[in-house]
GUTORSE-103368 format. One line per field, with one value per residue (C-alpha): residue in three letters; x, y, z. Coordinates in pm, 1 decimal. Each point is the difference from the previous one (the first is absolute). Last residue first. Layout:
BEGIN
marmar <- c(ALA, ...) $
c1 <- c(X, ...) $
c2 <- c(Y, ...) $
c3 <- c(Z, ...) $
# end
This chain:
BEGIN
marmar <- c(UNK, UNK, UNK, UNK, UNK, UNK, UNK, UNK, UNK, UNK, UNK, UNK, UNK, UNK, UNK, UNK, UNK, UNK, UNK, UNK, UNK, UNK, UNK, UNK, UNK, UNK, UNK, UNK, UNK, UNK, UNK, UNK, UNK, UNK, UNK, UNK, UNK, UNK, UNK, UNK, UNK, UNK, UNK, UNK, UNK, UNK, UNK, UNK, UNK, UNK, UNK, UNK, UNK, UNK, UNK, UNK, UNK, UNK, UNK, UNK, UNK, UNK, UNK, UNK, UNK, UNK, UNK, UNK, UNK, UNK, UNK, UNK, UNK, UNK, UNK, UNK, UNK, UNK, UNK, UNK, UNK, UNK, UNK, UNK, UNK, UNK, UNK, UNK, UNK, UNK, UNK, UNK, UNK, UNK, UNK, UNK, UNK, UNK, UNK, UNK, UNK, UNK, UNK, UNK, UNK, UNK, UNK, UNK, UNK, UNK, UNK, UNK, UNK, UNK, UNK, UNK, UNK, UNK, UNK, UNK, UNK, UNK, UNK, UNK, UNK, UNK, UNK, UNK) $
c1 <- c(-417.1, -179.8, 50.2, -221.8, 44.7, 306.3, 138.4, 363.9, 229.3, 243.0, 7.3, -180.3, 101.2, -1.6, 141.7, -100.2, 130.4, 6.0, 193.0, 300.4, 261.0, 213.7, 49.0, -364.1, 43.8, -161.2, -236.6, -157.2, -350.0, -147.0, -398.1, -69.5, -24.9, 270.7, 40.3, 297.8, 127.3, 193.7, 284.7, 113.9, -279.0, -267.9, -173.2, -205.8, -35.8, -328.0, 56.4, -287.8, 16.1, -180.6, 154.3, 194.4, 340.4, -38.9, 23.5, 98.7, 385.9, 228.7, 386.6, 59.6, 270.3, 106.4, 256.4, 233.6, -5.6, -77.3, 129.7, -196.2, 32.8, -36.5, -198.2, -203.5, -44.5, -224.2, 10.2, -254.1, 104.5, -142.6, 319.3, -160.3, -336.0, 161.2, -212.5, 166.0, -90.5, 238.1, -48.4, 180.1, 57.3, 200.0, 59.7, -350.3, -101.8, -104.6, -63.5, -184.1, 24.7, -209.4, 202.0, -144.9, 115.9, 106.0, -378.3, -128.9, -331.1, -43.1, -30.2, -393.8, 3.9, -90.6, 240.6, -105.4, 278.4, -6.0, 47.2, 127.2, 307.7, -37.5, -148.5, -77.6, 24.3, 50.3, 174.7, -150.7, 129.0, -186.4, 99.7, -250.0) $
c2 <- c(1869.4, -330.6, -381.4, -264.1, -363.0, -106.3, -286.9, 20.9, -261.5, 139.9, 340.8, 284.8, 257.1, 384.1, 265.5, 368.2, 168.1, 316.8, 278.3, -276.2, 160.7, -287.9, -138.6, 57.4, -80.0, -322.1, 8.2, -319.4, 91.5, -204.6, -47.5, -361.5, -1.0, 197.3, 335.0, 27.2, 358.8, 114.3, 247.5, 378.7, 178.7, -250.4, -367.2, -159.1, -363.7, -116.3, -411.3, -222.6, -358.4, -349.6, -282.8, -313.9, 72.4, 236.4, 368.4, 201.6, 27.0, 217.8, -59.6, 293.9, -69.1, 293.8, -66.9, 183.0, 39.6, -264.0, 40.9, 7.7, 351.0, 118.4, -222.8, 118.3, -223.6, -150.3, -336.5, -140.6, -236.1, -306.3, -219.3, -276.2, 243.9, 252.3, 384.4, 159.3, 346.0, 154.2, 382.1, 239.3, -274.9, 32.9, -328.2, -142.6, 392.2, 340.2, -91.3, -176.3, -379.1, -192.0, -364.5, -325.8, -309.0, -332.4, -81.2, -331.7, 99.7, 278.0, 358.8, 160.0, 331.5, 381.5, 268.2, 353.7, 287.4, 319.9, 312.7, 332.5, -7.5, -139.8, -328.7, 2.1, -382.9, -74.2, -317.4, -241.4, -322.8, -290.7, -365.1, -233.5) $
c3 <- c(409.5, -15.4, -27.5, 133.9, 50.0, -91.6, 58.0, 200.3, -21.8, -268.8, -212.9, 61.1, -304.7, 15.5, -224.1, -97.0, 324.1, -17.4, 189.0, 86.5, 234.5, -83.5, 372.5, 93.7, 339.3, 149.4, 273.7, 182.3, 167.5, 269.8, -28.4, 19.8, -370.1, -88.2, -86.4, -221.9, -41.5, -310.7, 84.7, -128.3, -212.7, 157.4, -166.8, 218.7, 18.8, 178.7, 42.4, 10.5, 58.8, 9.8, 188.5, -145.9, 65.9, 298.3, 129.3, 204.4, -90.3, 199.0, -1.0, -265.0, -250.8, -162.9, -333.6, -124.2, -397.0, -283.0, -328.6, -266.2, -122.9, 351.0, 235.6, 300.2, 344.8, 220.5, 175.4, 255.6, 205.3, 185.4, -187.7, -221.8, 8.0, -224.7, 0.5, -273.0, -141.0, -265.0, 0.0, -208.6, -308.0, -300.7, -149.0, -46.9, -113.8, 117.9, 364.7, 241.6, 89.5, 197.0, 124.5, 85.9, 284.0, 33.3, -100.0, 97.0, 133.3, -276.6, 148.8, -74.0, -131.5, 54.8, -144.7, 36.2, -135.9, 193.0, -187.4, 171.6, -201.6, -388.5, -113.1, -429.2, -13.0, -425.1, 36.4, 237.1, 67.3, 151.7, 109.4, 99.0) $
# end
């Protein structure tokens, strides 16, 4: 259930709604902002292997630092909704229990035109 989306017109102040159900055997699923598969200013991660979730940016395809954040409320199996919002210096994750995991906006990205959901996450709803 991949999806990729090439025509996203998300600027600051807009808040990106994902809603989905996580596969049971999922190692885990990445969102991914930006202008193009190899230039991203927000790579989501959440990785059940390791109870992490990973966010990063990548530059001409190469990945950048990493942010692991040791918070993960939520299961393989269980329905989600995560609010990511989209400012003039981060993005900010709500997730569903209500924590928030900020990223900076590495690239100081005005539009972002590209997202794809890739892995164990089925999408149920999609809206900016």
């Amino acid at each position: 259930g991949n999806i990729e989306i090439l025509n996203l017109n998300m600027k600051p102040g807009n808040t990106l709604k994902v809603k989905g159900k996580i596969s049971a055997d999922t190692v885990g699923f990445s969102i991914n902002l930006g202008y193009s598969s190899r230039d991203l200013a927000f790579h989501f991660n959440p990785r059940f292997n390791e109870s992490v979730i990973v966010c990063n940016s990548k530059r001409s395809d190469s990945w950048e630092t990493e942010l692991r954040v040791r918070h993960l409320p939520f299961f393989r199996g269980c329905a989600v909704k995560f609010f990511i919002e989209m400012l003039s210096d981060k993005f900010r994750v709500k997730l569903p229990d209500g924590h928030e995991v900020c990223f900076p906006n590495r690239h100081g990205y005005h539009n972002i035109t590209y997202v794809s959901i890739l892995g164990g996450l089925r999408i149920i709803s999609f809206k900016l």
